[in-house]
Backbone bond lengths (Angstrom), bond angles and torsions (degrees), N, CA, C in turn:
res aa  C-N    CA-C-N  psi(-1)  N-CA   C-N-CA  omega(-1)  CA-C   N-CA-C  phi
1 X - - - 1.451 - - 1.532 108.25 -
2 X 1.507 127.99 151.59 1.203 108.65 -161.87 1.567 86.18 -124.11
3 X 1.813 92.18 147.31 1.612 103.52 169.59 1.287 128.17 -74.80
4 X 1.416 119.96 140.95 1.173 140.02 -171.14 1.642 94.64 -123.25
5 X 2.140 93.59 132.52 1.232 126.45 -168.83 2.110 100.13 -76.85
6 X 1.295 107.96 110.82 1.178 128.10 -177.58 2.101 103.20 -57.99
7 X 1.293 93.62 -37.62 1.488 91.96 -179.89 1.481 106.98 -82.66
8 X 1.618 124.91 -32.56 1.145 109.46 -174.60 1.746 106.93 -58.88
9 X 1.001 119.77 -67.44 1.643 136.54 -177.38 1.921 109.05 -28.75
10 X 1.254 96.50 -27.83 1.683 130.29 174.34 1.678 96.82 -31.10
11 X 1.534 91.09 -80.73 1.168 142.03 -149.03 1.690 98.76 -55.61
12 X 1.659 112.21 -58.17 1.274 114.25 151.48 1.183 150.89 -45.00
13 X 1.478 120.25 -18.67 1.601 139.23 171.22 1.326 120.11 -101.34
14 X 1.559 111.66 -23.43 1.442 110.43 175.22 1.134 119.85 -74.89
15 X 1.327 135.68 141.02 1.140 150.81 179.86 1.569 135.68 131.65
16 X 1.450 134.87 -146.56 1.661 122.23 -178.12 1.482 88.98 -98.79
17 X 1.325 104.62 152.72 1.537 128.02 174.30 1.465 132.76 -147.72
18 X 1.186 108.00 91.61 1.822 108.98 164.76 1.053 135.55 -80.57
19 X 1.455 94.23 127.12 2.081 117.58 -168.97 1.366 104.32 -50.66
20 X 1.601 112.32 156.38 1.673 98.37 -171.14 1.122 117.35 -102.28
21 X 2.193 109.43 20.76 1.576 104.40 166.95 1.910 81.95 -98.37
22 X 1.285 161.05 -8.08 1.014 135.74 166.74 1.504 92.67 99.87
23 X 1.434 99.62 10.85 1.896 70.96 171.76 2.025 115.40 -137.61
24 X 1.440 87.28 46.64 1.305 113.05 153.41 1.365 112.46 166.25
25 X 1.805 98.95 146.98 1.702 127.10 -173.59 1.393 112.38 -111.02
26 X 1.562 119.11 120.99 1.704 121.05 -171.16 1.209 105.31 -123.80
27 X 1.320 103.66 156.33 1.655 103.04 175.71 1.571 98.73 -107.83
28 X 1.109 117.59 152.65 1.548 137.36 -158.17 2.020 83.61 -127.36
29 X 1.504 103.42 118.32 1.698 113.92 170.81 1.098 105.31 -139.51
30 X 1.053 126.34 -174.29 1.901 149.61 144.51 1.302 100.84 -82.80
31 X 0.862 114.79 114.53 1.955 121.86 147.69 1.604 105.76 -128.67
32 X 1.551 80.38 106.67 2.011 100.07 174.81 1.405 100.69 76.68
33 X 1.407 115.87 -141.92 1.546 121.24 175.65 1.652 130.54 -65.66
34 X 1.662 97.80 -5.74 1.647 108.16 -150.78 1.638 77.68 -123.93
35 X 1.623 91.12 178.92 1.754 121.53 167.75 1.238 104.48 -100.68
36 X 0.960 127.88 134.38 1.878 146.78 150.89 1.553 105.53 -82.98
37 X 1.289 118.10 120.73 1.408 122.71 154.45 1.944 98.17 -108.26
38 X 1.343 83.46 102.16 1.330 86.73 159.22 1.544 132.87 -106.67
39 X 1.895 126.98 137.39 1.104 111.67 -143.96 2.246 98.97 -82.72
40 X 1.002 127.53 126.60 1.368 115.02 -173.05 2.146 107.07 -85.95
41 X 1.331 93.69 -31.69 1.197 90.23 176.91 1.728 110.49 -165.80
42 X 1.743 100.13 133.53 1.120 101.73 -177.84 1.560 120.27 -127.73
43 X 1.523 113.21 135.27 1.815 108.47 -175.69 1.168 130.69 -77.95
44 X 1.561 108.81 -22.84 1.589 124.48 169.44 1.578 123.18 -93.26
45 X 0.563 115.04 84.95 1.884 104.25 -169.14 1.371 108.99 -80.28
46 X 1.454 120.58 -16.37 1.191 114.96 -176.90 1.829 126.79 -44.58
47 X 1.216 115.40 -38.61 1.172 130.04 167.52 1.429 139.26 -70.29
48 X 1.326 105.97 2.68 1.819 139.32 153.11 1.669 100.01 101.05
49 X 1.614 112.62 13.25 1.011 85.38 152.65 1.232 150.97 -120.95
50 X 1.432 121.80 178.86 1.645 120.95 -152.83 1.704 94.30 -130.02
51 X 1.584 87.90 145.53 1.697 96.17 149.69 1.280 123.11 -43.61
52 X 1.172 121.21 158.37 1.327 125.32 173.70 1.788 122.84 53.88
53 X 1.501 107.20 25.67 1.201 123.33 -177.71 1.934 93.55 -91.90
54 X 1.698 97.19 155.83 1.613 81.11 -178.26 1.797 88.23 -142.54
55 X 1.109 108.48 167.11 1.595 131.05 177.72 1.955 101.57 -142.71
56 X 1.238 97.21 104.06 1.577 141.72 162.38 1.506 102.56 -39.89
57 X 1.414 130.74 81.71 1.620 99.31 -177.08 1.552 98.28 -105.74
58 X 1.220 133.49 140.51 1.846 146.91 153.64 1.492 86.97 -87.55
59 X 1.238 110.95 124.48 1.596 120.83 153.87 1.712 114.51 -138.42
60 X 0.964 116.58 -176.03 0.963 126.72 -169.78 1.561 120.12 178.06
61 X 1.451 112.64 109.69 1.685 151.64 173.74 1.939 108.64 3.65
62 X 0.943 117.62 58.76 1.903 104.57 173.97 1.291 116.81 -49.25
63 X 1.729 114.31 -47.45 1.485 109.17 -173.20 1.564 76.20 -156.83
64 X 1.276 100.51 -157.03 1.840 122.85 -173.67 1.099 122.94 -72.69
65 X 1.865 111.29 -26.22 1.587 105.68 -168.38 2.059 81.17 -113.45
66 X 1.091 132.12 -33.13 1.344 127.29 -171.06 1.234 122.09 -96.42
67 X 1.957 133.17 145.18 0.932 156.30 134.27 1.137 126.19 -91.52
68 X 1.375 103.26 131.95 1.818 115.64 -175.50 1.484 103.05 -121.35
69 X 1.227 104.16 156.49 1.545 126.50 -172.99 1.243 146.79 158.67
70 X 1.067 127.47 -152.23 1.834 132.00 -179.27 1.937 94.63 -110.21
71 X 1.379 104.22 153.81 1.549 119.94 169.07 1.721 94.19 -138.27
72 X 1.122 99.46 148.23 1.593 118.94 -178.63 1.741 108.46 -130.95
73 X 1.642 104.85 116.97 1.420 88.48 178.66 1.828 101.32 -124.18
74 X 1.501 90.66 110.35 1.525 96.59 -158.69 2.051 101.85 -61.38
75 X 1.282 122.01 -17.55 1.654 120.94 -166.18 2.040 77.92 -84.07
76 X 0.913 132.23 -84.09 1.384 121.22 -171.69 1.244 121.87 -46.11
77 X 1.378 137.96 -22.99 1.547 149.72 -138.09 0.973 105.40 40.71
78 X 1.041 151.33 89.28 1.418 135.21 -167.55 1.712 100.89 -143.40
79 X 1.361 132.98 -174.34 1.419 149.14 166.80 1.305 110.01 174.76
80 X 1.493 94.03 110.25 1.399 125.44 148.39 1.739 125.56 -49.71
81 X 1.031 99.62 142.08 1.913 101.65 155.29 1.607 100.30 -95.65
82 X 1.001 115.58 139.70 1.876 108.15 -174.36 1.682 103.82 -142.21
83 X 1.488 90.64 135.17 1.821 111.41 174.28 1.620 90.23 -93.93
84 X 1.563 127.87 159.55 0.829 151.09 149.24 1.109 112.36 -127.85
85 X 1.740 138.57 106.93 1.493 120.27 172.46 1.888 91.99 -115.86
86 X 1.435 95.69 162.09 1.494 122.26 171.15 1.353 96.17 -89.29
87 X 1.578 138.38 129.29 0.959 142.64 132.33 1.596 132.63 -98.03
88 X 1.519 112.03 152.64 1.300 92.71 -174.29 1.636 122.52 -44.99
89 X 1.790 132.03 -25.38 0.939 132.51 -134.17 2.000 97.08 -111.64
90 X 1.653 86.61 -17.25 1.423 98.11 -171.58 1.475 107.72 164.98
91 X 1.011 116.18 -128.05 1.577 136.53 -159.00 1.982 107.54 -137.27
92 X 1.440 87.82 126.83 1.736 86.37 174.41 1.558 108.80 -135.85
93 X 1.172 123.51 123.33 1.588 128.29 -155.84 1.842 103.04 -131.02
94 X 1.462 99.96 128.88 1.773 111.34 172.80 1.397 99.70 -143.08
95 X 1.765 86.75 132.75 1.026 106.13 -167.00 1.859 109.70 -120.58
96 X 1.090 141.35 141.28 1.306 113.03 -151.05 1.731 82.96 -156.57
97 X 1.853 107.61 143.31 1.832 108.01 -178.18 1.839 70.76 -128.77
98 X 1.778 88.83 -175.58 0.978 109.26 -175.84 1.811 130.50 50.96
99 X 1.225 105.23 43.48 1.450 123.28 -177.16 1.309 102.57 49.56
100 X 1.477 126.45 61.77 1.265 133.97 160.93 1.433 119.97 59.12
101 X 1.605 99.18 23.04 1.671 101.04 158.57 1.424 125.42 -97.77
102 X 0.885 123.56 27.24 1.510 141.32 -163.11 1.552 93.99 -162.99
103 X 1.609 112.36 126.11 0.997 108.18 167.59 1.999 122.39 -165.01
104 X 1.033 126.08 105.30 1.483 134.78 -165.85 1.358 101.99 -85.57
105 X 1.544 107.44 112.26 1.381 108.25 150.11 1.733 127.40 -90.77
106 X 1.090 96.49 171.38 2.105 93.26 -163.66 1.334 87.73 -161.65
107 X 1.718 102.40 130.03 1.547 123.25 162.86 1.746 99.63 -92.37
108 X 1.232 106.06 154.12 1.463 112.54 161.14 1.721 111.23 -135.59
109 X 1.402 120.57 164.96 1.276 121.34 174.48 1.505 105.50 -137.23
110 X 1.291 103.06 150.86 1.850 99.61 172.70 1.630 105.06 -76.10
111 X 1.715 82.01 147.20 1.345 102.43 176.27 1.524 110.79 -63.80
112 X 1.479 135.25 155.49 1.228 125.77 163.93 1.768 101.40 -107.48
């Protein structure tokens, strides 16, 4: 199986990102060894969440367009198992607790 460059794939996820119900925009970074999606702004709050909320992702390279791994969301305590794929259109992320009986998928698009 051939290795795939962890920084290249990087390079593709970092940046601003809007959810594909439109009602929140995150920035995708490195903080330390991992990615931070932190949320920058959100329209619904009803569901506890806040700006400046962040999800911890460790992933690590499956093929060229996908990352697999753990997400940590330190305001819930929570951990995910988490897909990250590159799509042509953007970014599509599932995140799944409870040994993958529960599981949220999410489109994202770049911000313009």
């Amino acid at each position: 199986m051939p290795q795939f460059a962890l920084a290249d794939q990087l390079s593709d996820v970092r940046g601003i990102w809007i959810r594909d119900d439109g009602n929140a925009r995150v920035s995708i970074a490195p903080c330390g060894k991992q990615l931070c999606a932190t949320n920058l702004w959100i329209r619904d709050t009803s569901r506890g969440e806040q700006p400046g909320d962040k999800l911890i992702m460790t992933l690590n390279p499956k093929s060229r367009q996908v990352l697999v791994g753990k997400a940590y969301d330190p305001k819930r305590k929570l951990t995910y198992s988490m897909t990250l794929t590159v799509t042509q259109d953007g970014l599509s992320t599932r995140g799944c607790v409870v040994g993958g009986l529960i599981c949220k998928n999410t489109g994202w698009k770049p911000a313009k």
